[in-house]
Structures are given as structure tokens and as C-alpha cells.
C-alpha positions in Angstrom: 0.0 0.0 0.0 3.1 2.2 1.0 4.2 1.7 -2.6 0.8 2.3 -4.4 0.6 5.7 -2.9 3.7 6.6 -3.9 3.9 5.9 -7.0 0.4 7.4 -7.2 1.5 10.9 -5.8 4.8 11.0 -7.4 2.3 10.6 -10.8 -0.5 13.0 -9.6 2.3 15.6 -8.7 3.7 15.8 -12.4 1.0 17.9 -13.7 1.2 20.2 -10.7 4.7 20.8 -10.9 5.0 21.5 -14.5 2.0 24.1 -14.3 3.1 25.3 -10.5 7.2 26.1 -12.1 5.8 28.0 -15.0 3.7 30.1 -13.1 6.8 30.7 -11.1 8.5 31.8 -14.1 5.8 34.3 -15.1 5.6 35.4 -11.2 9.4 36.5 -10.8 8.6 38.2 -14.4 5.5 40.0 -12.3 3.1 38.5 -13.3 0.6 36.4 -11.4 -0.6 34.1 -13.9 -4.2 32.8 -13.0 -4.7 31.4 -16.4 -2.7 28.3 -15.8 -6.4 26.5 -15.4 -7.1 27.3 -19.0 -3.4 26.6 -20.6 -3.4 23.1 -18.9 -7.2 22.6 -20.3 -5.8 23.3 -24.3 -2.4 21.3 -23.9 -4.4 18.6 -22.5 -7.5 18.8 -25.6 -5.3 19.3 -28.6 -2.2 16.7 -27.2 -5.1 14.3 -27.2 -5.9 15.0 -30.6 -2.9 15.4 -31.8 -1.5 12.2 -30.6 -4.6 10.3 -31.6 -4.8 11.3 -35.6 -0.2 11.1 -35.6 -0.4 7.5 -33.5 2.2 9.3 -31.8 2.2 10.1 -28.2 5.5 12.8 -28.8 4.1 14.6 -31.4 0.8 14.5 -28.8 3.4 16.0 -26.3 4.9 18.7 -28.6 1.5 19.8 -29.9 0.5 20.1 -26.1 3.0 22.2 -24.8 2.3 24.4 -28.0 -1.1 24.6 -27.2 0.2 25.9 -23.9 2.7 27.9 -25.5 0.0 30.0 -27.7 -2.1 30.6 -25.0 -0.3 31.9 -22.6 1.5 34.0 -25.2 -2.2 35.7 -26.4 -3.1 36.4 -22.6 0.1 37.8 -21.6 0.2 40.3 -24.6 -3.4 41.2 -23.5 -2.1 42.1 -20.3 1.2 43.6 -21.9 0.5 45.2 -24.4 -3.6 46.3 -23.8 -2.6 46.8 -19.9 -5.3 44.8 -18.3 -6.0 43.6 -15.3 -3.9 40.3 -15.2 -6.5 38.8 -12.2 -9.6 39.9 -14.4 -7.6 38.6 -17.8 -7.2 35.1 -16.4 -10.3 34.4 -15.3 -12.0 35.2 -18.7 -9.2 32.8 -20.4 -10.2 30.0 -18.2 -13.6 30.2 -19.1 -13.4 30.7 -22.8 -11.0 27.9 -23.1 -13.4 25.8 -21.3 -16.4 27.1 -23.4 -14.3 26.4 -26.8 -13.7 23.2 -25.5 -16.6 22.3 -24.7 -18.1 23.3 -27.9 -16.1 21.7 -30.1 -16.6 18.2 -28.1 -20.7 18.7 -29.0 -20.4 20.4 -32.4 -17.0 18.5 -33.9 -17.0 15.0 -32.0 -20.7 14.5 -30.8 -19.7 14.0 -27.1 -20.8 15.4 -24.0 -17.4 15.8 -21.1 -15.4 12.6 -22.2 -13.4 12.2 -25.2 -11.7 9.0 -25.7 -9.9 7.3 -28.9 -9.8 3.8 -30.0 -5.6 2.6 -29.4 -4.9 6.1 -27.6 -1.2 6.9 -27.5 0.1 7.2 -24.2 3.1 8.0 -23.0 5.6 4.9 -21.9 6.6 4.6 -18.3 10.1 3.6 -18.3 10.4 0.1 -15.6 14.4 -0.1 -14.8 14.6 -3.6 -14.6 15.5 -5.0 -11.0 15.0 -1.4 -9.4 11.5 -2.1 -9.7 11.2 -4.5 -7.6 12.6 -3.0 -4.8 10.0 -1.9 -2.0 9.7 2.2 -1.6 13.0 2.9 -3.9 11.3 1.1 -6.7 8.0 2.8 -6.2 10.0 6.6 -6.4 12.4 5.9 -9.7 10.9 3.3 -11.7 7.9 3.0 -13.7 7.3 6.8 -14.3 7.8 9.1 -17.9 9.8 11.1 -19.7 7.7 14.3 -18.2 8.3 13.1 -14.6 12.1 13.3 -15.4 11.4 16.4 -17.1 9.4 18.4 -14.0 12.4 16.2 -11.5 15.3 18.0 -14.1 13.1 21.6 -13.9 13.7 22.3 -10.1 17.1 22.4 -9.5 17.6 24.4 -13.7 15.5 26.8 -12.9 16.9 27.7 -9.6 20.3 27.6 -10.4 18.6 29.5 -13.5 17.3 32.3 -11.6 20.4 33.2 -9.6 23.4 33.0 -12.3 22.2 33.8 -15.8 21.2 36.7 -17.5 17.6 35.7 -17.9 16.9 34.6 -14.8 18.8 38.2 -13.5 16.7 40.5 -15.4 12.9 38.5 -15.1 13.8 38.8 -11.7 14.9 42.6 -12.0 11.4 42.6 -14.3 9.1 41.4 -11.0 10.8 43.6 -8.3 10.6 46.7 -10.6 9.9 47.2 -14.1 10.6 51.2 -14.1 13.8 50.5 -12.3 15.0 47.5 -14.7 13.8 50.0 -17.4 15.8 52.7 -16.4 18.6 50.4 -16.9 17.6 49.2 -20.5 16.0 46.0 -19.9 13.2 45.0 -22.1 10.6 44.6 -19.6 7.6 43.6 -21.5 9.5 41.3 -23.9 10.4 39.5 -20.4 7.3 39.2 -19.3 5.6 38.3 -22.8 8.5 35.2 -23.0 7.7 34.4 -19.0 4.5 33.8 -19.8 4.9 31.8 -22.9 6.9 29.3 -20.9 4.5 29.6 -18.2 1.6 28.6 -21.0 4.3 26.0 -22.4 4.8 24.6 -18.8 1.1 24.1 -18.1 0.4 22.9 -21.3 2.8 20.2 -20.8 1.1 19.8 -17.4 -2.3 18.8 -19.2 -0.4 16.9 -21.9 0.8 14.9 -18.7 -2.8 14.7 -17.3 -4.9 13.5 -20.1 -1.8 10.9 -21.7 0.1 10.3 -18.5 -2.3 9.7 -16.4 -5.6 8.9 -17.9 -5.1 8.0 -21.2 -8.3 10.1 -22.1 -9.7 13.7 -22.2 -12.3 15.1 -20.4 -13.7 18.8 -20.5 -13.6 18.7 -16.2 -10.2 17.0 -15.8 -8.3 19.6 -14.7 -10.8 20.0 -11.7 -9.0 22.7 -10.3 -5.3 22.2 -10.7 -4.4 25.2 -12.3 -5.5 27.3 -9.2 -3.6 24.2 -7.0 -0.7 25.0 -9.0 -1.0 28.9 -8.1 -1.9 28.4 -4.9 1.6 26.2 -4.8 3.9 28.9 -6.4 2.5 31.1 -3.7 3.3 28.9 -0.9 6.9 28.4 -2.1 7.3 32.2 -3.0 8.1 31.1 -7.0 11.1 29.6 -5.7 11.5 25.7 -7.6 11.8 24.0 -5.0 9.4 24.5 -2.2 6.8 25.0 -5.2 7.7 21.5 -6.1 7.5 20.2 -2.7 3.8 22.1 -2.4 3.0 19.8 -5.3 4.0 17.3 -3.6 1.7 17.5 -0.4 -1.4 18.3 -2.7 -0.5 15.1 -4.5 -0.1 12.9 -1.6 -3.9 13.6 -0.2 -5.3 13.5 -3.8 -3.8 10.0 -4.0 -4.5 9.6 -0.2 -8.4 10.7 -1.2 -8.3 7.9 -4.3 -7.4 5.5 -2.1 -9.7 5.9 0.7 -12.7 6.0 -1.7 -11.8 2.7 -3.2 -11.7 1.3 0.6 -14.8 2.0 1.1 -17.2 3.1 4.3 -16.4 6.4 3.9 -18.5 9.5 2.2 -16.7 9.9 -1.6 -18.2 13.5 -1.7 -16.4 14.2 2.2 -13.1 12.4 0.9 -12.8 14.1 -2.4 -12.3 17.6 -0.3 -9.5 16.4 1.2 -6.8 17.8 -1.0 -8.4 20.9 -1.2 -8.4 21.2 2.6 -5.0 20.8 2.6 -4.5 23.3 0.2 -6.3 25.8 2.2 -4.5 25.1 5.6 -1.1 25.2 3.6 -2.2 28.9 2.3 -3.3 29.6 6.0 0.3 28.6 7.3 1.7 30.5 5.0 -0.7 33.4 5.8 0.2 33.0 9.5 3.7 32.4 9.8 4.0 35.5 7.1 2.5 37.4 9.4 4.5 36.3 12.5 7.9 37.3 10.5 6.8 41.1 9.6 5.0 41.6 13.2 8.8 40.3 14.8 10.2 43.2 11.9 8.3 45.6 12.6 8.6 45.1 17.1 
């Protein structure tokens, strides 16, 4: 059992962390990006298309993360560019993305929520042979995919990112303050405009991970809330890699805690299936509280 929810949360906690890091990104640029619902909705649709017409679960994965890309490149330059409100912005993405979604599941495929292909392409879990046998160990480095190497390679490159190269140096300049980095001939909105098509790349890739990763399907509700998770996550770990990561993590474990419980039985599925939402809010409360500890010890 030890194992199962492991492996389960170390799965779950791929899509998090690949949408939690590029709203990181876009945060350090200054931007909080609370369109990361909507980007992880279209990598997730057209990566399931894609891969289903190619027979290819990479070109599914490419497609996916432009998806992501493109969106979050058309938000940011609204909020760029036209100077709106990035919170106000967001929201309206979410919700067209799910209304284009959902109409081209009725008017295009004839379905209602679920979309599922005959021989879907998913993507391969890679077993290293005689490591996955071993109890715990086994259950943390065998038997995941090339995206859960890919979020594992994204913490510790975007932190050393951050602090040493030029990029990271200005979109960090860019967050604490544009008319200062200005000043100093930095291309501020260019910045931000590139942070948030990595941000939409990230998520995408997040969704890609979801629908062919996980599931092996798409559904108009499978995001369920993960893009906000993921905010709430970069919030907690103050965009830094690591301890956004590690938020992931804790969401992941009581969504795989909640699966499991359900299938045990003899408890309410509508009580469990809060579960990892209540941990999300006492998280943010911590965070709230022990934030508030540190500037009243300041300011005394």
C-alpha cells in the first residue's frame, strides 16, 4: 500500500509541478498568472488529438505544450501590451477555453465531457529492470515518464537559472521593478511576454501529462481545479523551484490519499474528495500566518 501511494502521488504531482514552475516563471517576471487552469485545459485537448490522428504520443506531447505555449502568449500580450487587469484577464481565459472546448466536443466529436480514442497513445513509463522490484526505492524511480524526469530535471535548472544567468537576473529585476529595470535598459515587457509563454508551455505540458500520462483520455472537467492548486503552490513556495515543487507534492499525496480511501470503502466519496483541497487551504493559511508572524517580529 506504502508503494501504491507513492507511486500514485509521485504521478498526480507531475502535472502540478510542471504548471506550479511555469507560473513561477511568469511570477518572478510579475506576473501572477491565473490562467494556468485554461493553458493546462488546451495542452491537454489538442495533445489528445494530436496524438490520436499522428499514432504518436511525442508529437501529442509537442503539440500540447504548444497549445500551452500559444495561449499563454495571447493572454500575456493582453495584459502587456492592452494593460489589463492580469486577475480579471485570467479568469476570462479560463472560461473561454473551457467554453471552446466544450463546444467543439458537441459540435465537432458529438460527445458530451469525455473524449476518448480507440488505441490512444500514451506515453511509456520507463520500468528499470530490478529497481522495480525493490520496496519504496522502486516505487519513487521506476515506472514513471519522460515528463516526470522532465518536471524532476526543472527544479534544480530553474533555480540555479534564476540566480546565475542573465535571464533569470533580469525576469527577476522585471518582477521587483519594471521602471527600475527599465531605467537600466531591460526590455521589460519582452520579459514578461517570453515568461508567460513558458508559463503557458509549462502548463500545457502539465495537461499533456494529465490526459496521456495519467488517464489516457480527455475530459472537459479533468483539470478539476489544478491550475489554481498550481498557483496556490507557487504562492506557498514564494516562486522559488523548490518549495513549489515540494507544495506539489503534499497536494498530490492527499489526492492520492483521497483515491485510495474511496476505493476502501465506508467512507463518504463527496467528504473524501475535499480532502486535498483542505490541505490546500491550511497550507495557504500557514503561510498566511507564519508571514505574518515574520513582519510583526520586523516591525517590534
Amino acid at each position: 500500500m506504502i508503494d501504491s501511494i507513492i507511486s500514485s502521488t509521485l504521478l498526480l504531482a507531475v502535472p502540478l509541478v510542471l504548471a506550479a514552475l511555469g507560473g513561477a516563471i511568469h511570477r518572478r517576471a510579475g506576473v501572477v498568472n491565473i490562467g494556468l487552469e485554461g493553458q493546462m485545459l488546451a495542452g491537454a485537448f489538442i495533445g489528445v488529438l494530436a496524438s490520436a490522428a499522428s499514432g504518436s504520443w511525442l508529437l501529442g506531447v509537442l503539440a500540447g505544450a504548444g497549445a500551452g505555449a500559444l495561449t499563454g502568449l495571447i493572454m500575456s500580450l493582453v495584459i502587456t501590451r492592452l494593460a489589463a487587469n492580469e486577475i480579471i484577464v485570467g479568469l476570462g481565459f479560463n472560461i473561454v477555453v473551457l467554453g471552446i472546448v466544450g463546444f467543439a466536443l458537441r459540435a465537432v466529436f458529438g460527445v458530451s465531457g469525455t473524449l476518448r480514442f480507440p488505441d490512444q497513445p500514451r506515453i511509456p513509463r520507463i520500468v528499470i529492470p530490478g529497481l522495480s522490484e525493490v520496496p519504496v526505492l522502486g516505487a519513487i524511480l521506476s515506472g514513471k515518464d519522460v515528463l516526470f524526469w522532465l518536471s524532476v530535471a526543472l527544479i534544480p535548472l530553474l533555480a540555479w537559472a534564476f540566480a546565475n544567468t542573465r535571464w533569470g537576473i533580469r525576469t527577476r529585476a522585471t518582477g521587483v521593478g519594471a521602471p527600475a529595470a527599465e531605467s537600466l535598459g531591460v526590455r521589460t515587457l519582452g520579459l514578461r511576454d517570453a515568461a508567460g509563454t513558458l508559463a503557458g508551455l509549462l502548463a500545457g505540458l502539465g495537461g499533456v501529462a494529465l490526459a496521456l500520462g495519467v488517464s489516457g483520455l480527455f475530459n472537459e472537467n479533468m483539470i478539476a481545479g489544478r491550475g489554481f492548486v498550481a498557483l496556490a503552490a507557487f504562492y506557498f513556495g514564494r516562486a522559488r523551484p523548490l518549495p513549489t515543487a515540494l507544495a506539489c507534492l503534499l497536494f498530490s499525496f492527499f489526492d492520492a490519499l483521497q483515491v485510495r480511501l474511496q476505493t476502501g470503502g465506508g467512507l463518504s466519496a463527496d467528504l473524501i474528495q475535499t480532502l486535498p483541497y483542505i490541505a490546500v487551504v491550511a497550507v495557504l493559511a500557514w503561510t498566511g500566518y507564519t508571514g505574518l508572524r515574520r513582519s510583526t517580529r520586523v516591525a517590534a
